[in-house]
C-alpha positions in Angstrom: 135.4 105.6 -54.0 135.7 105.7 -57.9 132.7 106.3 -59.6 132.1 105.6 -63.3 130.1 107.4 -65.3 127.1 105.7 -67.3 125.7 108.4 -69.2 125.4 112.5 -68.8 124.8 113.3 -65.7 124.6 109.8 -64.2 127.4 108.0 -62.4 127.8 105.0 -60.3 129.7 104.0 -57.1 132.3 101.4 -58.5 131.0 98.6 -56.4 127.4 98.4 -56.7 125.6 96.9 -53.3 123.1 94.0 -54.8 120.1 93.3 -52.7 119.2 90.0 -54.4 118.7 88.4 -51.0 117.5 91.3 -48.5 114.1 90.0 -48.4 115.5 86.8 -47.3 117.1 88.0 -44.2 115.9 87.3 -40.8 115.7 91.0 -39.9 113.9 92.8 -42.7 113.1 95.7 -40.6 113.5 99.3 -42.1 116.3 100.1 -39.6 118.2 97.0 -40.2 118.1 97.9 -44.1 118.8 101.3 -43.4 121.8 100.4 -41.5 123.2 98.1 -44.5 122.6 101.2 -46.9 125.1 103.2 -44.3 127.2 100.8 -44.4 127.8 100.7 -48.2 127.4 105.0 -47.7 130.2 105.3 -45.2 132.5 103.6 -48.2 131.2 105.5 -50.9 129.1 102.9 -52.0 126.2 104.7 -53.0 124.5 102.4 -56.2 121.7 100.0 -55.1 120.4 96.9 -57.6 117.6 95.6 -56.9 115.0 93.7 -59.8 111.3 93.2 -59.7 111.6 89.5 -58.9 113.5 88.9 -56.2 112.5 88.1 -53.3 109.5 86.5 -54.8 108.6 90.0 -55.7 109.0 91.7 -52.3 112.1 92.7 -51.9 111.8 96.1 -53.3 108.8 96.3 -51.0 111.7 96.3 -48.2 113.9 98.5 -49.8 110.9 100.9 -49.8 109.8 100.7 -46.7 113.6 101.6 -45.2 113.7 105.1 -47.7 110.2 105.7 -46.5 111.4 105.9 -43.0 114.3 108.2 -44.1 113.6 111.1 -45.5 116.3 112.3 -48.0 118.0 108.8 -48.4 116.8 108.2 -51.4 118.3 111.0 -52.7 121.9 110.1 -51.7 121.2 107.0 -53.7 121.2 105.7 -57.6 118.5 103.2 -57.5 119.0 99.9 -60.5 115.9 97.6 -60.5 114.9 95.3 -63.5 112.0 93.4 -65.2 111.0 91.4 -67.8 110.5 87.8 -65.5 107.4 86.7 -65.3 107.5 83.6 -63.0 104.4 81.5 -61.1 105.2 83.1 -57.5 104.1 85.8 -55.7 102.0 88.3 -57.3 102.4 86.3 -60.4 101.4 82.9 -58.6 98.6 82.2 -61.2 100.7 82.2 -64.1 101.2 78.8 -65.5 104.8 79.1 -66.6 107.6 81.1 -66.1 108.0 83.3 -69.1 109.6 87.0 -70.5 107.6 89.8 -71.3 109.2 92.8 -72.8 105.9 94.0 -74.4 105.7 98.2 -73.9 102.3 97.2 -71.3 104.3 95.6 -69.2 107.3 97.3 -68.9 104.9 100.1 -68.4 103.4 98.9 -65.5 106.5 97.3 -64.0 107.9 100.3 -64.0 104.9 101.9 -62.1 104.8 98.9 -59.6 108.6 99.5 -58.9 108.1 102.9 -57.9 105.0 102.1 -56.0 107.0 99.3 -53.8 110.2 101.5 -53.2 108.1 105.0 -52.5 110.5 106.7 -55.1 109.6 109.4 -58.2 112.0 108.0 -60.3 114.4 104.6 -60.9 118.0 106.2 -61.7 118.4 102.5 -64.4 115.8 100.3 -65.4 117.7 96.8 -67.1 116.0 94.4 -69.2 116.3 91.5 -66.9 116.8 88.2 -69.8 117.1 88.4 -73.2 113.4 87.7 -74.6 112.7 85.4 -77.3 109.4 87.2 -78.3 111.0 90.7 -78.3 109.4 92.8 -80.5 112.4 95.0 -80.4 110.6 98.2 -81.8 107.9 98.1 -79.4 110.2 97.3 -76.6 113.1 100.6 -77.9 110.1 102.5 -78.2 108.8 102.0 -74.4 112.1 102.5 -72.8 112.6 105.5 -74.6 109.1 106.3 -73.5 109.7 105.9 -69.6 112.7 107.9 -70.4 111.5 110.4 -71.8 108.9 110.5 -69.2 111.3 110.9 -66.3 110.2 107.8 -64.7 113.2 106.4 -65.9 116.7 108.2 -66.2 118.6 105.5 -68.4 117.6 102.3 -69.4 120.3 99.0 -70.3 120.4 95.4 -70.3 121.2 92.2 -68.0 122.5 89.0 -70.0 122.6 89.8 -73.4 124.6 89.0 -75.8 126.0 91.5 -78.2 123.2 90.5 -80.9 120.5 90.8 -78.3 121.7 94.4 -77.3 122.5 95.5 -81.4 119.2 94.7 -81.9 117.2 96.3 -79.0 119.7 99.4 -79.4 118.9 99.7 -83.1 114.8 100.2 -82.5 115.9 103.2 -79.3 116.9 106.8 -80.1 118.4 106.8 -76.4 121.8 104.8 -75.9 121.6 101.6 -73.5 124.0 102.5 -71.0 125.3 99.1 -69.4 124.7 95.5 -69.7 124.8 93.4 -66.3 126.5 89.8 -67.2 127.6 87.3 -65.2 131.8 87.6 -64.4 134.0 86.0 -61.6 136.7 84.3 -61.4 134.4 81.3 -61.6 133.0 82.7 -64.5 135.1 83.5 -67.3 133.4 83.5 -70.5 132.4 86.9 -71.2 136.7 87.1 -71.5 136.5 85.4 -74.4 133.4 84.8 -76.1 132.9 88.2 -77.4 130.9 89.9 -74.1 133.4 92.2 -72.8 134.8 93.0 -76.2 131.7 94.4 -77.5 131.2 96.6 -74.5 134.6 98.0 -74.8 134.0 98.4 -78.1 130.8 101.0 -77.6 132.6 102.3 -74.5 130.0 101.1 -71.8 131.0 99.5 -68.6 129.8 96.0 -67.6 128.0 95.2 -63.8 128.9 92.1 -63.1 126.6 90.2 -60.9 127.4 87.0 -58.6 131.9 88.5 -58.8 132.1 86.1 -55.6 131.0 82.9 -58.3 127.8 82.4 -56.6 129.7 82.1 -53.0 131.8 79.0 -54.4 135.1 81.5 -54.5 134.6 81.9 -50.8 134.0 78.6 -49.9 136.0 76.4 -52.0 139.3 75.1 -51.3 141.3 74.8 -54.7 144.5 75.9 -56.4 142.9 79.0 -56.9 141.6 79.4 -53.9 144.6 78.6 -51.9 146.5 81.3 -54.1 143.8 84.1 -53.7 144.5 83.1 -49.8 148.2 84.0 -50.0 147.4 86.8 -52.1 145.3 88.3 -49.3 147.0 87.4 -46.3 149.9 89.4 -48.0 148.1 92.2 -48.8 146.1 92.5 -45.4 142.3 91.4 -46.8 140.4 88.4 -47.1 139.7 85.9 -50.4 136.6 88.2 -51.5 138.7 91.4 -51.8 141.4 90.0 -53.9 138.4 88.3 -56.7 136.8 91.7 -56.5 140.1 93.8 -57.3 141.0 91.3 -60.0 137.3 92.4 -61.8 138.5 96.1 -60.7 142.1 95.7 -62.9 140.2 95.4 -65.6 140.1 98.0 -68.2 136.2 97.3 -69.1 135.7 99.3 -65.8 133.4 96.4 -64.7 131.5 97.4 -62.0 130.8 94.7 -59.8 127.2 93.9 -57.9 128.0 92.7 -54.4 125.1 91.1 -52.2 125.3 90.0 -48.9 122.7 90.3 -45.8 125.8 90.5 -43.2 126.8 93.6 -42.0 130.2 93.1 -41.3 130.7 91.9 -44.9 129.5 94.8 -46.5 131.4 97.0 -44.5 134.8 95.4 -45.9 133.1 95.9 -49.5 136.0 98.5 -50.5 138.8 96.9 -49.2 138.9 95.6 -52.9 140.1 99.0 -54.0 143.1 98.8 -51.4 144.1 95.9 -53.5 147.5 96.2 -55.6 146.8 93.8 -59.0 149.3 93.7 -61.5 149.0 92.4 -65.3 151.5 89.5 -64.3 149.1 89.0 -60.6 146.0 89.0 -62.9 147.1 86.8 -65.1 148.2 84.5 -62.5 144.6 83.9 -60.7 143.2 84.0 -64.8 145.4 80.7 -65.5 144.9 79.1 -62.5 140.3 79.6 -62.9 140.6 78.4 -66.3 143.0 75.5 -65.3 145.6 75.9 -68.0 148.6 78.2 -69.4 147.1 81.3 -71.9 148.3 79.9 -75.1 
């Protein structure tokens, strides 16, 4: 599988497996995770994002205890996890609202409590989960390039901000943000046109785009678009999902895009979108029929 590099000496797998919901599965057992981790391997799948928060806190915990059980696993992996939510469940269950917190303590010991949960020396990309309202941007640059300095931390980036949010964070670091995780689909098409993509093209860093299935509604809906993805993959010998992940994969952004899924026998058709052929005329047909209407 392609990878895409990120910074020196640290590349990803172009489809990034997302374990947003692992701790929600029926089986969390470290042999059940361990087998949805070879899974993405035998593809060349080999980037893992987890965050602090999901869930309700625990599921890096699971993650953990699978690379715990497998000795030299971790190391055949790039590890994402994130912070900066603070929300009334879990270990946080006595907070009274749910709030940000990008202060240099506690992205200090979020980091720590990351690496305690998964049993690893280092996270390979640490993103700033939300854009913060109370950022104090110079104390937040100058704890990430702290914990990456430190080596606790190889590269640090963003998730959900908009080019202001990143200018500013990036102005108070002497180390470059490498990526900034942002919400794309074909049910999701914003970040086209508002300005998102652009900028990232712009400063030459590639996008990971969580929920590229729209949140499960590209799967399950039946719509013009949907009915057209349909023919699109029944010609081309994959199912609906493959043919919205190759149309993120056409893009030249080099958007690398977070799949999540508990079921093993979805992950394991995760690269089928690179099998995909998507043309400029083919993209721009499933682009007009999302946004409902003729490009101008």
């Amino acid at each position: 599988m392609e990878r895409i590099a990120l910074s020196d000496g640290l590349s990803f797998s172009r489809i990034v497996y997302g374990m947003w919901r692992i701790a929600d599965d029926e089986d969390t057992s470290p042999s059940h995770v361990r087998a949805k981790i070879d899974a993405c391997l035998e593809q060349g799948i080999t980037t893992i994002d987890q965050a602090d928060i999901y869930g309700g806190y625990t599921a890096e915990a699971v993650l953990g205890a699978s690379l715990r059980e497998s000795p030299g696993l971790r190391d055949r992996l790039e590890i994402v996890t994130k912070c900066d939510i603070v929300a009334p469940i879990g270990k946080y269950a006595d907070r009274r609202v749910k709030y940000y917190d990008t202060s240099a303590a506690h992205l200090s010991a979020s980091v720590e409590a990351s690496l305690t949960q998964m049993g690893i020396e280092r996270i390979d990309l640490l993103l700033i989960h939300r854009p913060d309202p109370m950022m104090d941007a110079d104390e937040t640059g100058a704890a990430l390039d702290a914990l990456v300095a430190s080596g606790k931390i190889r590269a640090a980036g963003v998730s959900n901000f908009r080019p202001w949010d990143w200018a500013l964070l990036q102005s108070a670091m002497d180390t470059p943000l490498v990526t900034n995780q942002i919400e794309l689909s074909l049910g999701a098409l914003e970040a086209y046109t508002n300005g998102d993509l652009a900028h990232l093209q712009q400063h030459h860093i590639a996008p990971m785009a969580w929920s590229p299935l729209g949140g499960g509604t590209l799967m399950t809906e039946a719509n013009g678009l949907t009915r057209m993805m349909d023919a699109m993959a029944k010609a081309q010998g994959v199912d609906r999902a493959a043919i919205a992940v190759a149309w993120l994969l056409a893009h030249p952004a080099k958007i690398l895009p977070v799949m999540g899924t508990n079921r093993l026998s979805r992950i394991a058709t995760f690269s089928d979108a690179v099998k995909v052929e998507m043309d400029r005329q083919t993209w721009f047909e499933l682009y007009q029929a999302a946004s409902g209407q003729e490009v101008p």
